[in-house]
C-alpha positions in Angstrom: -85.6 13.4 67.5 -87.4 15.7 70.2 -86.3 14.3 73.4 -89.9 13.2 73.5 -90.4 9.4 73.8 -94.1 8.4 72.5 -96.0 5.8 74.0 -98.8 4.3 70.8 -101.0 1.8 70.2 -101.6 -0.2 66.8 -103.2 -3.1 65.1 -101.8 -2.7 61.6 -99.9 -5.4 59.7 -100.0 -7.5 63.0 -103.5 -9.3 62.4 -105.7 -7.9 64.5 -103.3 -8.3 67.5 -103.2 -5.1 69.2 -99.3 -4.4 70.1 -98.0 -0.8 72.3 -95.3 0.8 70.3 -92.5 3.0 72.4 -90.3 5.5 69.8 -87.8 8.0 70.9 -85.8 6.1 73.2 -81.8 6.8 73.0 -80.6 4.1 71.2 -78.1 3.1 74.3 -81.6 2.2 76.4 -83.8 0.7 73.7 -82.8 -3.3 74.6 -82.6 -2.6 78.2 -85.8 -1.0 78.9 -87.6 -2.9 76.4 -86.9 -6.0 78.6 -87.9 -3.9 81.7 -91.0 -3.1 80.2 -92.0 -6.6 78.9 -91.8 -7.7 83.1 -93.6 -4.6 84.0 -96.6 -5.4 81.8 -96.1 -9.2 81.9 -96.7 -9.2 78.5 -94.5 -10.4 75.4 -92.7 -7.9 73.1 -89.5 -7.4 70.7 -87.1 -4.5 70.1 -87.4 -3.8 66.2 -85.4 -0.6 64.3 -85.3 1.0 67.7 -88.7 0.9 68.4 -89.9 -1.5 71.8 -93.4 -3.5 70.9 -95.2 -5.1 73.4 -97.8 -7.2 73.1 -101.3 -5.7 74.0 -102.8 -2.7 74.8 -100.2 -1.3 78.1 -99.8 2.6 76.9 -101.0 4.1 80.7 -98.8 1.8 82.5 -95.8 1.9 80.1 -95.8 5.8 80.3 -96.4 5.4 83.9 -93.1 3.6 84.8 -91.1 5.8 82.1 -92.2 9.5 83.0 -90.0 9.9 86.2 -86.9 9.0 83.4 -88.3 10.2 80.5 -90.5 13.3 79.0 -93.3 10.4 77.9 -96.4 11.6 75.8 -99.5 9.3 74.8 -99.8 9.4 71.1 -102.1 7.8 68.6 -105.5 6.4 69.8 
């Protein structure tokens, strides 16, 4: 890893349903802010092989509340 936690957004394998994927996080903080940023966005999500999904399209305001913590880059389209 980089240091660099990626903020994405996808629709495959998930029907359709568009879900924002966050990678990169230390693997002490991945439950934790996962269930921050599922109240931030008011929006479902789940913690999977260290990667934090929530449901919808929330990349701006996830990488909002995580850039004063974390080095945070958009990725994908």
């Amino acid at each position: 890893m980089d240091g660099v936690v990626r903020v994405s957004r996808t629709k495959a394998g998930r029907g359709g349903k568009t879900v924002t994927l966050i990678t990169g996080l230390p693997a002490g903080d991945v439950a934790a802010v996962g269930a921050k940023l599922k109240k931030v966005c008011g929006s479902g999500g789940t913690v999977r092989d260290g990667i934090v999904e929530i449901q919808g399209d929330h990349r701006q305001r996830i990488a909002d509340h995580l850039s004063p913590t974390y080095t945070t880059k958009l990725a994908g389209g």
